[in-house]
C-alpha positions in Angstrom: 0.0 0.0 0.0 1.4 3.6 -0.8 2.5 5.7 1.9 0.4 8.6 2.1 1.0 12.0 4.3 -1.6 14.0 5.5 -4.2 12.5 3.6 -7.1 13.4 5.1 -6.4 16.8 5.6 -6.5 17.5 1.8 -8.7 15.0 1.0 -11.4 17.4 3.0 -9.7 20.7 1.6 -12.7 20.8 -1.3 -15.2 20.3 1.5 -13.8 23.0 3.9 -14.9 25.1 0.9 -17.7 24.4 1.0 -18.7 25.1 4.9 -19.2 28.6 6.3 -16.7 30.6 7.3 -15.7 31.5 10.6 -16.9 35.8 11.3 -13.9 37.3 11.6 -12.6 38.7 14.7 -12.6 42.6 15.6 -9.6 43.6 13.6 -8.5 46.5 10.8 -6.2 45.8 8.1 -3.9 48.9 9.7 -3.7 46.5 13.1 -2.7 43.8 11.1 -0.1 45.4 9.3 1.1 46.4 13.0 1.5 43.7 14.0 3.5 41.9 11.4 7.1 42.9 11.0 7.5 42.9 7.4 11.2 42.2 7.0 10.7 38.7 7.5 8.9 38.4 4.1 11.8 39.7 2.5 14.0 37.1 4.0 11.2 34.5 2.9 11.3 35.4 -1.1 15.2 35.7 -0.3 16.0 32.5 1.4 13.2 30.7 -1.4 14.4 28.6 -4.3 12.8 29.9 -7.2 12.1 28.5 -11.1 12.3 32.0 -12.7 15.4 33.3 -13.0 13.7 36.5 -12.6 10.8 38.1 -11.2 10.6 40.7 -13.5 7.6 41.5 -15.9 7.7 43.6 -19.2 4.9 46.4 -18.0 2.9 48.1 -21.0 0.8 51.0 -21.0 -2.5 50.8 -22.6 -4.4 54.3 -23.9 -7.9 54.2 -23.9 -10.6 55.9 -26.3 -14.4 55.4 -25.4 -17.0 57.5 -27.9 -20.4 56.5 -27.1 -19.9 52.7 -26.2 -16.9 52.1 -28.3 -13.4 51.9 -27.1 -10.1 51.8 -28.9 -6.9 51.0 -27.8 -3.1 51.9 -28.5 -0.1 50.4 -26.8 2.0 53.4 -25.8 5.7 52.1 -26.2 8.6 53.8 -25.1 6.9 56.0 -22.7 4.9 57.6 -25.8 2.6 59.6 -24.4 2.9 58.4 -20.6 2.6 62.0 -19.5 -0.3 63.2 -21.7 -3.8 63.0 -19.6 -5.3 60.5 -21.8 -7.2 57.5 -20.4 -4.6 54.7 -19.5 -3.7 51.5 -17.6 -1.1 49.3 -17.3 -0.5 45.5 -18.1 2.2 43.4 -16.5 3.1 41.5 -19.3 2.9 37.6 -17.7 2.1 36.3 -20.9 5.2 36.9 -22.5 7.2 35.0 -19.6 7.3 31.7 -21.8 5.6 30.3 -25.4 3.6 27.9 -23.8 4.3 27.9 -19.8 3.7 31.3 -19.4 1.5 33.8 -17.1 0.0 33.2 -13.4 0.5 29.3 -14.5 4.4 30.2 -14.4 3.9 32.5 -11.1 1.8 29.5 -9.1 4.7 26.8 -10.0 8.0 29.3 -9.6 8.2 27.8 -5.7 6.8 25.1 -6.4 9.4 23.3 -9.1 12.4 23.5 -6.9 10.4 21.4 -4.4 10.0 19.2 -6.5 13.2 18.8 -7.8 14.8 18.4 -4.2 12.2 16.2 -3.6 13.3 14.1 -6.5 10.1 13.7 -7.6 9.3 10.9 -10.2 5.8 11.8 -11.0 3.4 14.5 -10.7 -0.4 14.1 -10.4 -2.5 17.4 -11.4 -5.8 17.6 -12.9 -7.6 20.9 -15.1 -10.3 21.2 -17.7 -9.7 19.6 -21.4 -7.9 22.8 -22.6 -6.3 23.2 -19.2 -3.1 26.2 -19.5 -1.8 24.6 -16.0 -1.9 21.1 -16.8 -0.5 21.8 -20.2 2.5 24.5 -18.3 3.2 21.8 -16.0 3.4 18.6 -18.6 4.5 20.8 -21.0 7.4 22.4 -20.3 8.4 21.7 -16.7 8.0 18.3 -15.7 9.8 17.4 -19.4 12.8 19.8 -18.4 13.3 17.8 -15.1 12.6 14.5 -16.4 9.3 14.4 -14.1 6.4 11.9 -15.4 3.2 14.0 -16.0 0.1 12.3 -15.1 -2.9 14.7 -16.0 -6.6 13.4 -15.3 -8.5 16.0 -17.8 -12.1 16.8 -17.1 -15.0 15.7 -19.8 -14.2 14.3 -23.7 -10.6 13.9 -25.4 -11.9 16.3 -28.4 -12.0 15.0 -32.0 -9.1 16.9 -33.3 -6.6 18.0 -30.1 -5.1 21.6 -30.4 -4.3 24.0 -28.2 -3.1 23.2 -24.7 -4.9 19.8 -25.1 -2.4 19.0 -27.7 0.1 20.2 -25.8 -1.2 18.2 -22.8 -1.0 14.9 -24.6 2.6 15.2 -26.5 4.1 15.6 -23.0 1.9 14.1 -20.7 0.0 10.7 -19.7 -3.4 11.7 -20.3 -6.5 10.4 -18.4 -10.4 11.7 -19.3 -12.2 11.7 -16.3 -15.6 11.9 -16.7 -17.7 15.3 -15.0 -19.4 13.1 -11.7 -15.6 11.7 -11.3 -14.0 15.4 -11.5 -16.8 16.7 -9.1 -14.9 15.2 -6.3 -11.5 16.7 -7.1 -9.1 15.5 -4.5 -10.4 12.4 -4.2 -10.1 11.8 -7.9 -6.5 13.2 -7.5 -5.3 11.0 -4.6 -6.9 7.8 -6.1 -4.9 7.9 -9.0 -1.8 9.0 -7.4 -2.0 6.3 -5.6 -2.5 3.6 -8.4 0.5 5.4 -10.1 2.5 5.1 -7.1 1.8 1.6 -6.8 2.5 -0.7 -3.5 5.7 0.7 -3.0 5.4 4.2 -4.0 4.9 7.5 -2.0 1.9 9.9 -2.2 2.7 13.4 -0.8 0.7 16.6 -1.5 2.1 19.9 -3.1 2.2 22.1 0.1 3.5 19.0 2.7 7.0 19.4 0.7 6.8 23.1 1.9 5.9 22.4 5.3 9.2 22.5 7.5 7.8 20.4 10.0 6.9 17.6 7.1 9.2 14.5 7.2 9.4 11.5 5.2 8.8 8.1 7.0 12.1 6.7 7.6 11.6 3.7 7.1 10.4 4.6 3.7 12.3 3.7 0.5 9.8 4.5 -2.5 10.1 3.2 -5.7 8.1 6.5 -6.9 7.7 9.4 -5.3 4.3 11.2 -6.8 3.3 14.8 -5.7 -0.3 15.9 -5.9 -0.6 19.1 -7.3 -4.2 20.7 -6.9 -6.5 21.9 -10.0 -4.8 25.3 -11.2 -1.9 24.5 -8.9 -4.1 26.3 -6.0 -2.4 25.8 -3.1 -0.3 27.7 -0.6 2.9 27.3 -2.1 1.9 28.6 -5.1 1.5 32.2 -3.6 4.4 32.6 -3.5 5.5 33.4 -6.6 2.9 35.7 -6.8 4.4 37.6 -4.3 7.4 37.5 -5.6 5.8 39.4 -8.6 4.1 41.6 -6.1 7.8 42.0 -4.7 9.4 42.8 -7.9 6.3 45.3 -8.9 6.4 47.2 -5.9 9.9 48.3 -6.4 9.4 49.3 -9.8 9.3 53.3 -10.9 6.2 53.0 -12.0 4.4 51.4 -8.8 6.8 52.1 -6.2 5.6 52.5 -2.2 4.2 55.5 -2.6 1.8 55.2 -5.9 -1.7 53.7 -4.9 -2.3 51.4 -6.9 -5.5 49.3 -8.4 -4.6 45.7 -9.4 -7.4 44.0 -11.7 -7.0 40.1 -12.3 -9.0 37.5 -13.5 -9.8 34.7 -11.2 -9.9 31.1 -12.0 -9.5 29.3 -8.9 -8.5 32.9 -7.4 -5.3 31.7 -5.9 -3.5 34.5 -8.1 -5.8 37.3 -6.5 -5.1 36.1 -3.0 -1.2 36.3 -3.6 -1.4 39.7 -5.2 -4.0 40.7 -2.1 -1.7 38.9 0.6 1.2 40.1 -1.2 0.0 44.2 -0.6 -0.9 43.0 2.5 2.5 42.2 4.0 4.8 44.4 2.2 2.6 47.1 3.4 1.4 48.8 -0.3 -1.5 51.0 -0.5 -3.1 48.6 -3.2 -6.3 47.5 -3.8 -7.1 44.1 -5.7 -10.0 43.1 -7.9 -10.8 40.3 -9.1 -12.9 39.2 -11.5 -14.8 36.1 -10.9 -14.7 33.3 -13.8 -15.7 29.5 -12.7 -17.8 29.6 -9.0 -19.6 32.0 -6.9 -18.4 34.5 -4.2 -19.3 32.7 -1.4 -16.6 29.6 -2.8 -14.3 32.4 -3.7 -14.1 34.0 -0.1 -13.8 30.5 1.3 -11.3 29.1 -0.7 -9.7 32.8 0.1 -9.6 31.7 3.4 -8.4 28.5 2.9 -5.4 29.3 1.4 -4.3 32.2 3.7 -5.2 29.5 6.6 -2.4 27.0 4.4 -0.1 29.9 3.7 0.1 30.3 7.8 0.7 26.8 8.1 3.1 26.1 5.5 5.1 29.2 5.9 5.0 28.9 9.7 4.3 32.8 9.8 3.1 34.1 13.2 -0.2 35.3 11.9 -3.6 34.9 13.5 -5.7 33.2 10.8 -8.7 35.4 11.3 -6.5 38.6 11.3 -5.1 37.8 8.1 -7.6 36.9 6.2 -9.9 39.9 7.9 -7.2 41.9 6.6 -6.9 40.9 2.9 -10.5 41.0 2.7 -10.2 45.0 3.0 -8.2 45.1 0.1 -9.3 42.1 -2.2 -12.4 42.8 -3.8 -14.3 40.2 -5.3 -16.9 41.2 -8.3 -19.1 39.8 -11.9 -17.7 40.1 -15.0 -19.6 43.0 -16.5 -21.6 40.0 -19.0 -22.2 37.5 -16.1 -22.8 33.9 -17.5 -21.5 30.1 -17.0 -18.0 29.3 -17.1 -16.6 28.4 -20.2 -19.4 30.3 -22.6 -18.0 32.9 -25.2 -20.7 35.5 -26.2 -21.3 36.9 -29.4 -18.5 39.3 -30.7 -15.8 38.5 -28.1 -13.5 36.8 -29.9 -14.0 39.6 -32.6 -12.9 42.1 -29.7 -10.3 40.2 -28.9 -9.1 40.2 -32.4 -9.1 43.7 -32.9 -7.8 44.7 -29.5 -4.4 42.3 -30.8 -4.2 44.3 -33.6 -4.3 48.1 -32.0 -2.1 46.7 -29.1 -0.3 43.4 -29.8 -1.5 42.5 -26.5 -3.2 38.6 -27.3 -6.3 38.3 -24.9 -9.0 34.9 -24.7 -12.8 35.7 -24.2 -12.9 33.1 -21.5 -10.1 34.5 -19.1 -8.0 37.6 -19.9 -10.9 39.8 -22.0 -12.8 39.8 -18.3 -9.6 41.8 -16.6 -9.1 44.1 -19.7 -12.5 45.3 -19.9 -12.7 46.0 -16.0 -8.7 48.2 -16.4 -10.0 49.9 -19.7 -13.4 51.0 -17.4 -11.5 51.6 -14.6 -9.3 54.2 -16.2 -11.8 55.9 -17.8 -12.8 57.1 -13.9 -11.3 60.6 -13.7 -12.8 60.5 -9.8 -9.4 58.0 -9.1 -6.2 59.0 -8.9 -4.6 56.0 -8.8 -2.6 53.9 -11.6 -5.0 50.9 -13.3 -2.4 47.4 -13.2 -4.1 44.5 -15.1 -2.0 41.2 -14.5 -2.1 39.4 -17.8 -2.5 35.7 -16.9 -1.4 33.8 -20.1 -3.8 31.1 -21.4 -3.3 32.3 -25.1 -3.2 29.2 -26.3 -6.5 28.7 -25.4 -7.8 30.7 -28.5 -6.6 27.4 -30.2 -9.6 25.6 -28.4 -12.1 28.5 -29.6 -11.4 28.2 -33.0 -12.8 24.8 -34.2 -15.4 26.2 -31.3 -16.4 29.1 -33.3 -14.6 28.9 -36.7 -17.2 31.7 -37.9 -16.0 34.2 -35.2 -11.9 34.3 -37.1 -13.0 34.2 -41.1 -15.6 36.7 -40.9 -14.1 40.0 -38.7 -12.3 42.5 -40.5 -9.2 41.3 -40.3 -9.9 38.5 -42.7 -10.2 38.7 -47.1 -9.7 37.2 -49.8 -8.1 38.4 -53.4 
């Protein structure tokens, strides 16, 4: 029988979402940040072993034009017209970070690798939808770099003609289609089959126990395979760390330093990136506010798997925080709201894909209708607000590839905007 660590505890993280949270104590974000002595974060991101050779992100600023429901967009290079009072907002530029394992799914696996690798690691268990950008990221590029098995369970169909991250998925990766009822229960789905790929000898440990500096190998223990469970979207408490690394690297920069405020738009998948931009504010003291843009699930799973991960985050890190403080105090400046075109995950509306297309070519800036098109839209409003004096930062996320997917979804929607003719 496999070996497994903490299994329970994780095995139950999907159903802790699902209870109600705990009211927080009587607290203000302003006590918290008294309380907390922030050097020690900057020893954490020193003293962590990190996959990015950088934290660095290129940063482009976007002008805006709106005349009577329209907008138009330029991508101001160079610092063209930085000074000028025209409508603007930033983009931190995450999707240029790799061709295929690039934006927050790059940020959520920057700690996370190293582990792995001083693990030594002989197989990986993670799990996403059928054009999933993290399973892909992870297969992909990563676990084939360090000689890592991929195992990926994908959620629904294999489709009829694989493209996009799919593709990518199954050149590097051992596929599995799990059906819908199977992926409902998530982690049970996960440790199932890392345990049948572990097999009677292996070991079964999950992402954040390798981060855990209180976590020890049985030993007795010598595994034939040592699998890592890594959680849908890689949403865990390790993974916010790179985020704050980012959050780190931003802050310091001339253009969002200490002393700009500064509103951070994201869109939110799981939402693990928003609650490492959020957390990240939080300890290093900025005067930011987050947004976030809700995708897949409701606000009420949102906050509690917000709280969830700050609770992990605690753990893991072994950070003298009170859980309720910390999570009362992000909760001041993470701000959890609708897409302005509310509707079920995974839907594209008519003309999206059209917008996208035509905001590529004013800006060069590639955007999906399912994902990055939600943040954009809320930035480009945003700055438009002449009542704020404060500098619009939209986090690209990646996922480009995704637009792969789209197209044998809706062929119609790329041979028919302007872009396209024939001679």
């Amino acid at each position: 029988m496999a070996l497994i660590t903490r299994i329970s505890q994780n095995i139950n993280m999907s159903l802790r979402l699902a209870r109600p949270a705990a009211l927080p104590i009587s607290a203000s974000a302003g006590d918290f940040l008294r309380h907390r002595h922030f050097s020690s974060v900057s020893d954490l991101l020193s003293n962590t072993s990190w996959h990015l050779p950088s934290p660095s992100s290129p940063i482009h600023t976007i002008s805006v034009a709106h005349d009577r429901g329209h907008f138009s967009y330029s991508n101001l290079l160079d610092g063209e017209g930085r000074t000028s009072p025209t409508a603007r907002f930033h983009v931190a530029r995450d999707d240029l970070l790799h061709p295929l394992a690039n934006g927050n799914k790059a940020r959520k696996l920057d700690a996370l690798l190293p582990l792995l690798r001083a693990y030594s690691a002989t197989d990986v268990v993670t799990c996403g939808g059928c054009q999933s950008a993290h399973a892909a990221a992870l297969a992909a590029v990563y676990c084939a770099e360090m000689h890592i098995r991929p195992n990926l369970l994908l959620r629904g169909e294999q489709p009829q003609v694989p493209t996009g991250y799919n593709l990518i998925s199954l050149m590097f990766g051992n596929v599995t289609y799990a059906s819908r009822s199977v992926y409902a229960h998530r982690s049970q789905m996960l440790y199932d089959h890392a345990k049948e790929v572990a097999g009677p000898d292996g070991l079964v440990v999950w992402a954040d126990d390798l981060a855990d500096s209180g976590w020890q190998e049985p030993e007795s223990s010598d595994p034939s395979r040592r699998v890592v469970i890594v959680n849908e979207g890689a949403a865990s408490a390790v993974a916010l760390l790179g985020v704050i690394r980012l959050i780190n690297f931003l802050s310091e920069s001339s253009s969002f330093g200490n002393a700009h405020q500064v509103h951070v738009v994201v869109d939110a998948g799981t939402g693990t990136t928003a609650v490492g931009i959020a957390l990240g504010a939080l300890l290093l003291g900025l005067p930011w506010k987050v947004t976030a843009v809700m995708l897949a699930d409701t606000i009420e799973v949102y906050r509690e798997r917000e709280k969830t991960l700050i609770s992990e985050f605690e753990r893991v890190q072994k950070l003298d925080l009170p859980i309720q403080d910390s999570s009362y105090a992000v909760d001041r400046i993470l701000n959890w709201v609708e897409r302005s075109q509310p509707r079920k995950f995974g839907k594209v509306l008519n003309g999206e894909i059209e917008r996208c297309c035509k905001i590529a070519q004013q800006t060069a800036v590639p955007l999906d209708p399912m994902y990055t098109l939600a943040a954009w839209d809320l930035a480009a409003s945003l700055s438009l607000d002449k009542s704020m004096d404060t500098e619009v930062l939209m986090v690209h996320t990646g996922g480009t590839l995704g637009m792969f997917g789209l197209a044998q979804r809706y062929p119609s929607s790329f041979s028919s905007h302007q872009g396209v003719s024939m001679i």
